[in-house]
C-alpha positions as CSV (number, residue, x, y, z in Angstrom):
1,X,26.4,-26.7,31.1
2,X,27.2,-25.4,27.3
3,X,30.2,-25.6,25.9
4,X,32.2,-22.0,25.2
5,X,31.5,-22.8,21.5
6,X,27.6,-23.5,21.8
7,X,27.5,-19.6,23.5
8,X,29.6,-18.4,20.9
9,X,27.0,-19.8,17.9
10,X,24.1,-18.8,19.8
11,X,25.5,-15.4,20.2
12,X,26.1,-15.5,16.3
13,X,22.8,-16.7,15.6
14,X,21.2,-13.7,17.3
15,X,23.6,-11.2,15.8
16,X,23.2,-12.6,11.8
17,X,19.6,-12.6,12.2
18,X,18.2,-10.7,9.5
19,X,16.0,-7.5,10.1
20,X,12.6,-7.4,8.9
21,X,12.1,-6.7,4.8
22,X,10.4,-3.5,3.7
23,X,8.7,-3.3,0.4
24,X,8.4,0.4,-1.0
25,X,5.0,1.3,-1.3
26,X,3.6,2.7,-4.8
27,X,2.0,6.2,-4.4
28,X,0.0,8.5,-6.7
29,X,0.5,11.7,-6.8
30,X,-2.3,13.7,-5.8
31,X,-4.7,14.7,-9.0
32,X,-5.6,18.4,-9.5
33,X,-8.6,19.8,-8.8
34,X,-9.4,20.8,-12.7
35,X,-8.6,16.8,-13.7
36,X,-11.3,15.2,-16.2
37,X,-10.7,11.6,-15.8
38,X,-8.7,9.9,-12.9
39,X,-5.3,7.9,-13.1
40,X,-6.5,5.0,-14.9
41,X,-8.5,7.3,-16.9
42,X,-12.2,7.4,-16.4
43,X,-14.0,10.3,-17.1
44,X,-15.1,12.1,-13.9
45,X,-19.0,12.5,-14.3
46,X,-21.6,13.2,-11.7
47,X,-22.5,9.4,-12.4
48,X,-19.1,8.3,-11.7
49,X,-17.7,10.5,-9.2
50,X,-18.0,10.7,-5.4
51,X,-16.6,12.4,-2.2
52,X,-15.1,10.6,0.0
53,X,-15.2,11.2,4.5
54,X,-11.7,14.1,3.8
55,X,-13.4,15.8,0.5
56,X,-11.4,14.5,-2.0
57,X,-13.2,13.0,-5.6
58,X,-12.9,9.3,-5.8
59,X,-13.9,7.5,-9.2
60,X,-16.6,5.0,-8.7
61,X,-15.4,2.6,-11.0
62,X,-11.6,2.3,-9.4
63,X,-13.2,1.9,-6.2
64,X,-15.7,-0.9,-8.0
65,X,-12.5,-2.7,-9.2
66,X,-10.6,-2.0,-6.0
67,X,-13.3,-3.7,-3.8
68,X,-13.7,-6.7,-6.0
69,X,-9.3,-7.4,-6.2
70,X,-10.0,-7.0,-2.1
71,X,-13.0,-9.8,-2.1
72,X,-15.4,-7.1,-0.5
């Protein structure tokens, strides 16, 4: 059988338990649709630009740099 005191730290230990850390996430904002060159700032040309599944223009070579910090 536990003592009263061994309760009363396991009870503690459940209630100090720290929640779960969230990091904040770093968002773009959204470019317009007039831009030239994207946020690191290539130069959208044909060559260099492409749609992506919702519409939106994605620059090749972010997504080239992207892929290869991922290991894809």
């Amino acid at each position: 059988m536990c003592s009263p005191f061994a309760r009363y730290i396991a009870l503690m230990m459940q209630i100090v338990t720290p929640a779960p850390v969230t990091v904040p996430v770093k968002r773009r904002a959204p470019l317009p649709a007039d831009a030239t060159h994207c946020h690191d700032g290539h130069a959208f040309t044909p060559d260099n630009v492409y749609r992506d599944p919702k519409g939106r223009r994605r620059c090749r070579r972010c997504e080239r740099i992207r892929n290869r910090k991922r290991g894809k």
